[in-house]
N, C-alpha and C positions, 0 to 999 in steps of 0.2 A: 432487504435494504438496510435494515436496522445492522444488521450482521456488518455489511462492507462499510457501515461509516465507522462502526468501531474498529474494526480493521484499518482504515484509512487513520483514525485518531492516534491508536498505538502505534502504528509505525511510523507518524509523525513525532511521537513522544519518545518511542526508540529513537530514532534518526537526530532526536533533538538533544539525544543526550550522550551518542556518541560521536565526538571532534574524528571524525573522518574525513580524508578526502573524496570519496567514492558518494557520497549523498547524493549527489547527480545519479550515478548509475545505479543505485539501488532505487530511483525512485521510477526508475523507467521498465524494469521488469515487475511493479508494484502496479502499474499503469496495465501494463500488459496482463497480468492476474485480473485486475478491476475488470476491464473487457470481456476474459475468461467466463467470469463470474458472471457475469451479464448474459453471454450469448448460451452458459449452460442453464441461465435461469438458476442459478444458485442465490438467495437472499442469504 
């Protein structure tokens, strides 16, 4: 658990820091890993 919030915070602070249009779409395959990470039981 500990693991995917910090995963979840960086690529918040990534995405915060790069003026992309794509931030929608990268946060949906992000979304998709989280669930990943979940159903393998990966913390």
């Amino acid at each position: 658990m500990k693991s995917r919030r910090l995963k979840q915070m960086l690529t918040c602070v990534w995405r915060s820091n790069t003026n992309e249009p794509s931030d929608a779409e990268l946060a949906v395959p992000f979304a998709y890993r989280s669930h990943l990470d979940i159903d393998l039981g990966i913390d």
